[in-house]
C-alpha positions in Angstrom: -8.2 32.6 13.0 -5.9 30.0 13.2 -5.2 27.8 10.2 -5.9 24.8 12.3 -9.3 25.9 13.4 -10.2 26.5 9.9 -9.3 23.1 8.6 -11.5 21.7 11.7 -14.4 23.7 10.4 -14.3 23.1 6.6 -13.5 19.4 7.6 -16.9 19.6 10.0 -18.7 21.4 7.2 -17.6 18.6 5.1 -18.9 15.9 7.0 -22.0 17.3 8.4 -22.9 17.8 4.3 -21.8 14.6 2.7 -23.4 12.7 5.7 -26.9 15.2 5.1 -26.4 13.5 1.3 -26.0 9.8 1.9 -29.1 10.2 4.7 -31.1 11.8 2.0 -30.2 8.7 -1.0 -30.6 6.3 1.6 -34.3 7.5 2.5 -35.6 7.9 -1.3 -33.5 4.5 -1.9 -34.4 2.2 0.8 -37.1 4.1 2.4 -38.4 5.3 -0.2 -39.3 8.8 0.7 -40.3 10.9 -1.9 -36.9 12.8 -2.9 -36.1 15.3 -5.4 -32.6 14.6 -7.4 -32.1 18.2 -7.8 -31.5 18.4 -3.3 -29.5 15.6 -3.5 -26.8 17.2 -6.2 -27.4 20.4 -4.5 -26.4 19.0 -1.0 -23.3 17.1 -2.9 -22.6 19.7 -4.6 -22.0 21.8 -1.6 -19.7 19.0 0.5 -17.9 19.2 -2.3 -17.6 22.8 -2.4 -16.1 22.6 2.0 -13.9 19.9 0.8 -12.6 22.1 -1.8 -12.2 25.1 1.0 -10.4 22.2 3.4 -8.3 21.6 1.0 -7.2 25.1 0.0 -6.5 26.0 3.6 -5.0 21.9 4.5 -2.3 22.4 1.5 -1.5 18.7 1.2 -1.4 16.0 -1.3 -3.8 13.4 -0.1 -6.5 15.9 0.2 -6.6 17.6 -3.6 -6.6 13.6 -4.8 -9.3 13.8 -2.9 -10.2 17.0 -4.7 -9.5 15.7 -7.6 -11.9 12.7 -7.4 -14.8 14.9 -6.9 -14.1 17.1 -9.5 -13.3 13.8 -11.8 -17.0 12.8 -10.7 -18.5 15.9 -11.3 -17.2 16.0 -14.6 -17.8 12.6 -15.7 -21.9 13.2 -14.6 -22.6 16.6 -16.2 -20.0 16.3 -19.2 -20.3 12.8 -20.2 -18.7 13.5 -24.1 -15.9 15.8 -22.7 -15.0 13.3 -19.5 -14.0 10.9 -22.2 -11.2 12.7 -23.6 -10.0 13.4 -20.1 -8.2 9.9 -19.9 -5.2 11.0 -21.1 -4.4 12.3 -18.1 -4.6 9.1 -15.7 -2.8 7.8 -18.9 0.2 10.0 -18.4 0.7 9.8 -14.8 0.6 5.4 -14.9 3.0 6.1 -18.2 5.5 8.1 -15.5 4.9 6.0 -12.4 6.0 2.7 -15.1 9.0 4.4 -15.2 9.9 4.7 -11.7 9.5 0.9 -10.9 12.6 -0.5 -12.3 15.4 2.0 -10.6 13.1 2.1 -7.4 13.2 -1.9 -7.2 16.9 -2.4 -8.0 18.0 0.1 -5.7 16.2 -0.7 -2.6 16.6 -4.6 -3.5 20.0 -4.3 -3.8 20.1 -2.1 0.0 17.8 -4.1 1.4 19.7 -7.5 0.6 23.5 -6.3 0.3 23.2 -4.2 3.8 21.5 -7.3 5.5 23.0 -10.4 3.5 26.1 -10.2 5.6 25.2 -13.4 8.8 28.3 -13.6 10.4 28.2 -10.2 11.2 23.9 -10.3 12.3 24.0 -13.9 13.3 21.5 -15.8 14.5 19.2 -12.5 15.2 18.9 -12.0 11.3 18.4 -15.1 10.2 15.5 -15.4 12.7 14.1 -12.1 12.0 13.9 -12.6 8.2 12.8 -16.7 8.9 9.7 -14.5 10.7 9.3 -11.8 8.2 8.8 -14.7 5.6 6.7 -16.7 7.4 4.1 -13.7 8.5 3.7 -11.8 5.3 3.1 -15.0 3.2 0.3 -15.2 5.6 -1.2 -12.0 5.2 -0.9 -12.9 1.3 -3.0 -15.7 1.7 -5.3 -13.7 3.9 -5.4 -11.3 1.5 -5.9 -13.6 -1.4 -8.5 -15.4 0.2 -10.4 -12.6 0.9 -10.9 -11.0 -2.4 -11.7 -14.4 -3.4 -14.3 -14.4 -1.5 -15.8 -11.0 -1.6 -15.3 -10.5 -5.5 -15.3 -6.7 -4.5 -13.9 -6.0 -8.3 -16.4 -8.5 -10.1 -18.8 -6.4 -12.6 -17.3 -3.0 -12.7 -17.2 -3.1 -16.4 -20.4 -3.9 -18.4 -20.3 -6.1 -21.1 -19.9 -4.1 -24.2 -16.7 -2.5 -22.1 -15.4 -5.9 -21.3 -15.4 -7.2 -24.6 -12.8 -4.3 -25.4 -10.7 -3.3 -23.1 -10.4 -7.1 -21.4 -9.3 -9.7 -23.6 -9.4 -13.1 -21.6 -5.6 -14.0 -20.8 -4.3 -17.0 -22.8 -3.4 -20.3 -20.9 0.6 -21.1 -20.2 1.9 -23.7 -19.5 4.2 -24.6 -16.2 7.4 -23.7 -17.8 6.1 -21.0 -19.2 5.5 -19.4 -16.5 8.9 -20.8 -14.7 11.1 -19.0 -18.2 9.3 -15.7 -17.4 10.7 -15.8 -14.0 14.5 -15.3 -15.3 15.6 -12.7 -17.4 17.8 -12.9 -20.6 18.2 -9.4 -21.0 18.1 -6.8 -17.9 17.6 -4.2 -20.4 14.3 -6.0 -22.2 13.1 -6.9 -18.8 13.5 -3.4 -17.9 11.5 -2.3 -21.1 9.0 -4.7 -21.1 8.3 -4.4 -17.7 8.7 -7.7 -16.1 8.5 -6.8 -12.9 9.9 -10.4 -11.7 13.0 -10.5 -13.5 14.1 -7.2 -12.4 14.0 -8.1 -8.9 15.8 -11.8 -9.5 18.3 -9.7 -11.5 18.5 -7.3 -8.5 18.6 -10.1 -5.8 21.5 -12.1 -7.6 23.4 -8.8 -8.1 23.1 -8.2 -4.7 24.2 -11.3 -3.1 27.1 -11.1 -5.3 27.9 -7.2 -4.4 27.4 -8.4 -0.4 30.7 -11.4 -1.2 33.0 -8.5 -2.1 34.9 -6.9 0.6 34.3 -4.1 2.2 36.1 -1.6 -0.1 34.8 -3.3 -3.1 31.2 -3.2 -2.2 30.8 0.4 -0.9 30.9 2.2 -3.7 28.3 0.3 -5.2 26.3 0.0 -2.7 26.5 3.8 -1.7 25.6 4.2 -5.6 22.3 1.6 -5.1 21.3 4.5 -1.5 21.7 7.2 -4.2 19.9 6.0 -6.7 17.1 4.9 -4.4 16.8 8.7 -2.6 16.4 9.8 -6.0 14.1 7.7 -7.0 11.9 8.7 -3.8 11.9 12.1 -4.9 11.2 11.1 -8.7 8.2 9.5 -7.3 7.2 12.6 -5.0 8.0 15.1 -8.3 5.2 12.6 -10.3 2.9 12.5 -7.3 2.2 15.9 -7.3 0.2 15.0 -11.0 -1.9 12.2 -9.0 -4.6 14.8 -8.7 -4.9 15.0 -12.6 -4.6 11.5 -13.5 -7.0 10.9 -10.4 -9.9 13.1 -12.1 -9.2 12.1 -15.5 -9.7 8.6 -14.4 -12.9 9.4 -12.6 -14.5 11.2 -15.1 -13.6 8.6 -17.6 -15.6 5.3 -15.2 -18.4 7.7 -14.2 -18.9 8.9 -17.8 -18.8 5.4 -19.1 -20.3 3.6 -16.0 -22.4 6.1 -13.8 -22.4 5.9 -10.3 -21.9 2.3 -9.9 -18.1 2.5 -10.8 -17.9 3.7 -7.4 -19.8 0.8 -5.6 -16.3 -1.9 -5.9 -14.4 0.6 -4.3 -16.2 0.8 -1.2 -16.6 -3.0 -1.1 -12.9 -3.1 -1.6 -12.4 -0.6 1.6 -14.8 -3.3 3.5 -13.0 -6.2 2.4 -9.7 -4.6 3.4 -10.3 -3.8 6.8 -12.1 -6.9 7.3 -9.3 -8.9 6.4 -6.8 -6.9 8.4 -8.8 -7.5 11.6 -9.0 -11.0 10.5 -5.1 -11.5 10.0 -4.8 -9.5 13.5 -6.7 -12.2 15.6 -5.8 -14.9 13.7 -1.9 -14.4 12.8 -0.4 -11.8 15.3 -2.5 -12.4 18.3 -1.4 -16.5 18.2 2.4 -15.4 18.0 1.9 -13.0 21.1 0.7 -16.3 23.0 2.8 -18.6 21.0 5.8 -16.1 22.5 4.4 -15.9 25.6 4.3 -12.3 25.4 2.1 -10.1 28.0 -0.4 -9.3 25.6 -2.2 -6.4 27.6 0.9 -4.7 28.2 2.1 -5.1 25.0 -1.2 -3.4 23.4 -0.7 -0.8 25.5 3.0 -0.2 24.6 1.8 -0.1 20.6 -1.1 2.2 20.6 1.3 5.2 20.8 3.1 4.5 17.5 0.5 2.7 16.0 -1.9 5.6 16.4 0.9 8.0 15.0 1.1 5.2 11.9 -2.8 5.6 11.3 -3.2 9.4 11.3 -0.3 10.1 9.6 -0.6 6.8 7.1 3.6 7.1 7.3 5.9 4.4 8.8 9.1 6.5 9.3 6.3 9.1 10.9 6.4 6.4 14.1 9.3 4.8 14.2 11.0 6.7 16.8 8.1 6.4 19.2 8.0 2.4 18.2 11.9 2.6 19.3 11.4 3.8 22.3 8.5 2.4 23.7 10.0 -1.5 22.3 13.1 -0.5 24.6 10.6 -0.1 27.7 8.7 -2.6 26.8 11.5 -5.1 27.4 13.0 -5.7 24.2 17.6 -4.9 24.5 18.3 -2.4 22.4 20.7 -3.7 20.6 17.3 -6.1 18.7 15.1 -3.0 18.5 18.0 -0.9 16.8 18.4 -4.4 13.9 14.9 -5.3 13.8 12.5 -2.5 12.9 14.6 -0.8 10.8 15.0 -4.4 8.8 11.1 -5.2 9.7 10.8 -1.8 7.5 12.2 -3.7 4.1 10.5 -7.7 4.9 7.8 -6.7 7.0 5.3 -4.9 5.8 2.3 -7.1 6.7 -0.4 -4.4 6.2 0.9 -3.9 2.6 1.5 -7.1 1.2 -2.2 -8.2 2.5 -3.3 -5.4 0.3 -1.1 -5.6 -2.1 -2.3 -9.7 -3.0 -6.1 -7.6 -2.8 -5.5 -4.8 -5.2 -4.3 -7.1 -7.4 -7.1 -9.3 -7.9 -9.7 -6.4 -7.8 -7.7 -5.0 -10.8 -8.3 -8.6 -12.8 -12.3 -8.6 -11.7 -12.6 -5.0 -12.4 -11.6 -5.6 -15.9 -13.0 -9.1 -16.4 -10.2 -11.4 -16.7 -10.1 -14.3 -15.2 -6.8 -15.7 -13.2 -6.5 -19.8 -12.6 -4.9 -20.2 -9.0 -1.3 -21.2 -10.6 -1.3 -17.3 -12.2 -2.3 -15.8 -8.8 0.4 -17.4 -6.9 3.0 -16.4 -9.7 1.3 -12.3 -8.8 2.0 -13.2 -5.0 5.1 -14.1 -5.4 6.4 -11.4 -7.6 4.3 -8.6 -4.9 6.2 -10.5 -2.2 9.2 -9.9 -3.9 8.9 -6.4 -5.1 7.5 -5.1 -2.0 10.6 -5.0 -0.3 12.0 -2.0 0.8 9.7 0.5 -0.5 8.4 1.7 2.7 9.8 5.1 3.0 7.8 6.3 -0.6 4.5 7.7 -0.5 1.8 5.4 -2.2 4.7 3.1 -3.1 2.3 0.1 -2.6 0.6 2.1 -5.7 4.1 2.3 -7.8 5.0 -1.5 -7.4 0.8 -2.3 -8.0 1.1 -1.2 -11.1 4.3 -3.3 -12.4 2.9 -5.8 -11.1 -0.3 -5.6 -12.9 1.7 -4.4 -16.0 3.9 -7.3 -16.2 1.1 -9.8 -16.0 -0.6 -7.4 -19.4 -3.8 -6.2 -16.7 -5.3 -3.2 -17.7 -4.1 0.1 -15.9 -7.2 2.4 -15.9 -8.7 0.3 -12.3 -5.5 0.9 -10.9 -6.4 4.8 -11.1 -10.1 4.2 -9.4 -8.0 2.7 -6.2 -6.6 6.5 -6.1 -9.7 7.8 -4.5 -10.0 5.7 -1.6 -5.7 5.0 -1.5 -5.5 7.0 1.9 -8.3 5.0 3.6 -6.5 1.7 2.9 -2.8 3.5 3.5 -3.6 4.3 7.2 -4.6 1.1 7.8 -2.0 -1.1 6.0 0.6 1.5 7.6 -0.9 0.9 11.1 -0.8 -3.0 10.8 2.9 -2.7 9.5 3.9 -0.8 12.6 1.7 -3.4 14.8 3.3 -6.1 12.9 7.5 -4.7 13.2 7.1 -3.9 16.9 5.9 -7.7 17.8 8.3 -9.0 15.5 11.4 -7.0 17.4 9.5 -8.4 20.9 9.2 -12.0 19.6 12.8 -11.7 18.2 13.9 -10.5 21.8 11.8 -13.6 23.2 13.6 -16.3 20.6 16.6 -15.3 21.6 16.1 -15.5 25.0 16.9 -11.7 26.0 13.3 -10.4 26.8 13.0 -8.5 29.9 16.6 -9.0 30.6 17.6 -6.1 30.2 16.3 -3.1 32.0 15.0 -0.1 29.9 17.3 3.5 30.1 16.1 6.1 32.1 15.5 8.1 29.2 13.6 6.0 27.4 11.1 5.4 30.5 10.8 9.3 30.5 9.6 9.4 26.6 7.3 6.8 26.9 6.0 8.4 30.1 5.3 12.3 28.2 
C-alpha cells in the first residue's frame, strides 16, 4: 500500500469520526436527543486515535501539533491535577521562541532595507512598490483591527478568579510615554527586555546607514545580516520541532483550568479571520484591480494556480515560481515581476499583518486586559514593523506575535491556545499574501505604464499552459 493511500484513509477515517462526534453533541445539545457522554468520548476518542495513525504515516510538523492538541486535551479532561504541572512545557518553548526574535528581526530588517534602500539604482519602480505595500497592509491592519473589535472572539476565556491573577489591568501612559519607548538607549537592554520596537528602529537606522556605504563597505555586513538571518531560520525550525510539547502542555493546562470552553474563542477567532480576509478581498484588492483597470476575470484565472499551491501548502516560497511565471503571461515585463514579488515577500504580506493586528488583540481579551485605542495603534505599528521580512520561516507570524505581545507585558500562555488552530489561519493568510504580491507586481506594471507591452516568452506560455 502506498504511503499516500494510507494517509487518504487515516485522514477519511478522521473525518468521518470527528464529524460522527460533533453530529452526536450537536443532537443532545441543541436537539436534545437523549445522548450518553460515555458514546461521545468513545467516538472522540477514536478520531483521535486515526489522527494519531495519520500522523505516524504523514511524518510532518503541522500534523503532531495537531497531535499534540488532542493529547493536550485529553490530558487536561481526565488528569485535571497532573495537566497543571504540564505548563512548563508551553513555558519553555515561548522562553526559546523569545530568543529568536531579536537576531531574526535585525537580520531580515537590515536585508530587507539595506538590499532595497538603494533608489537610484530601483527608481521609480521601488518607490512605487513600497508607497503600495504601505498603503495596502495598513489597510488590512485596520481590517484586522476592526474586526476583533467587533467580534470580541478573545472576550471571557478566563473566568474571574483566573483573571484576577494572571491579568493585572495595564497601567495608563501618558503620550510621551509611549513616544520614549519607541527609541532605544541601550540595544543591548532593548534586546533583554524585549522591546520589540526599539530593536527594529535600531535595525532600520543601522540599515539605512549600512545601505550609504559603498559597495565594498557594505557587503560584508550585509552578507553577515543574510547569514545571520539563515541561521536564525533554522534556530527557529530546531525549536519548532518542541511546538508539539509546549502545544499539549498548553492545552492541558486551559482545559484543566477552564473545560471545554477554552476551546470556543479559538473557533470564533478562525470565523473572524476568514471573514475579515474575504472582507479586505472585496473591499481593498478587488477596488485596486478596477482602480488599475486591470482584467479582473483573467487576472483571477492567472492566480488560482499559485494561490492554490499557497493554501495547501500554507508556504509562500512553495508558489512563487508558479506566481513568476504565470505574472509574466499575464502581461506584467519581467524585469517588474523579477523586483516586485520577491520585495512584495518582505512589505507585503497582507494576509499576515491582518492577522497579526487580530492575534493580538484576542491575546489582550483572552487574558482580560483592556487596551485604549492609542495602545492598540502603538501594537499595530510595532507588528507593521516587525513583520517585515519574515516570510520564508515557518509560523514566523507566531515568533514575532509573541514579542510583540511580550513587549507590551501580555501574558504568553493564549499565545500557545492559537497553536492548535495556527495552520487553519496560515493557509489562508499565506494564500491572501500570494493574492496580494501578484496584483501588486500587475498594478506596478500598470503605474508604470508597461502592462501588456511586452509579450510573454515562449517558455513561460508553455508553464502556465501544463
Amino acid at each position: 500500500m502506498k504511503i499516500s493511500d494510507s494517509q487518504s484513509k487515516f485522514l477519511f477515517l478522521f473525518l468521518l469520526l470527528a464529524g460522527l462526534t460533533a453530529v452526536l453533541w450537536a443532537l443532545g445539545r441543541y436537539g436534545h436527543v437523549p445522548m450518553s457522554a460515555g458514546v461521545l468520548l468513545n467516538t472522540w476518542r477514536a478520531s483521535t486515535l486515526a489522527f494519531l495513525a495519520y500522523a505516524f504515516v504523514r511524518r510532518s510538523l503541522t500534523s503532531w501539533i495537531i497531535v499534540g492538541m488532542f493529547a493536550g486535551i485529553e490530558i487536561g479532561h481526565d488528569f485535571p491535577h497532573a495537566a497543571i504541572q504540564l505548563q512548563v512545557l508551553s513555558t519553555i518553548f515561548l522562553r526559546l521562541i523569545k530568543t529568536i526574535v531579536a537576531p531574526l528581526i535585525f537580520g531580515t530588517l537590515v536585508v530587507g532595507v539595506a538590499g532595497h534602500a538603494n533608489l537610484k539604482q530601483v527608481g521609480r519602480m521601488g518607490i512605487k512598490a513600497l508607497i503600495y505595500f504601505e498603503a495596502v497592509t495598513t489597510l488590512a491592519l485596520f481590517i484586522g483591527l476592526a474586526a476583533i473589535n467587533i467580534s470580541q472572539a478573545g472576550a471571557g476565556v478566563l473566568r474571574q478568579e483566573i483573571t484576577a491573577s494572571t491579568a493585572p489591568p495595564a497601567p495608563p501612559e501618558k503620550a510621551s510615554d509611549i513616544i520614549l519607548k519607541v527609541f532605544p538607549e541601550n540595544i543591548a537592554k532593548s534586546v533583554a527586555e524585549g522591546q520589540v520596537l526599539q530593536v527594529v528602529v535600531f535595525s532600520i537606522i543601522f540599515a539605512v546607514a549600512l545601505a550609504l556605504l559603498s559597495e565594498s563597505q557594505r557587503r560584508p555586513m550585509l552578507e553577515f545580516c543574510e547569514s545571520l538571518s539563515q541561521v536564525m531560520f533554522k534556530f527557529t525550525n530546531i525549536v519548532m520541532l518542541f511546538a508539539p510539547f509546549g502545544v499539549a502542555g498548553a492545552m492541558a493546562y486551559a482545559i484543566a483550568k477552564m473545560g471545554f470552553d477554552a476551546l470556543r474563542p479559538l473557533a470564533h477567532l478562525l470565523a473572524t479571520l476568514y471573514a475579515a480576509l474575504l472582507v479586505f478581498l472585496l473591499c481593498v484588492l478587488l477596488p485596486v484591480m478596477l482602480l488599475a483597470r486591470l482584467p479582473v476575470k483573467r487576472f483571477l484565472k492567472a492566480v488560482v494556480e499559485p494561490v492554490s499551491i499557497a493554501f495547501a501548502t500554507a508556504s509562500s516560497e512553495a508558489a512563487l515560481p508558479r506566481a513568476m511565471e504565470t505574472m509574466v503571461a499575464f502581461g506584467v515585463p519581467r524585469k517588474i515581476v523579477a523586483f516586485v514579488l520577491p520585495t512584495g515577500y518582505s512589505f507585503n504580506l497582507d494576509g499576515s499583518t491582518l492577522y497579526l493586528s487580530m492575534a493580538a488583540i484576542f491575546v489582550a481579551q483572552a487574558a482580560g486586559i483592556h487596551l485604549s485605542f492609542g495602545q492598540q495603534l502603538v501594537m499595530m505599528l510595532t507588528l507593521m514593523l516587525t513583520s517585515k521580512g519574515v516570510a520564508g520561516v515557518p509560523r514566523a507570524m507566531l515568533v514575532i506575535l509573541s514579542g510583540t505581545v511580550d513587549s507590551f507585558h501580555l501574558p504568553m500562555w493564549p499565545v500557545m491556545m492559537l497553536f492548535a488552530v495556527d495552520q487553519l489561519m496560515d493557509m489562508a493568510r499565506t494564500a491572501t499574501n500570494v493574492l496580494g504580491n501578484c496584483l501588486a507586481a500587475a498594478v506596478v506594471a500598470r503605474w508604470e505604464g508597461e502592462f501588456g507591452k511586452e509579450a510573454p516568452s515562449a517558455t513561460a506560455l508553455d508553464a502556465v499552459a501544463q
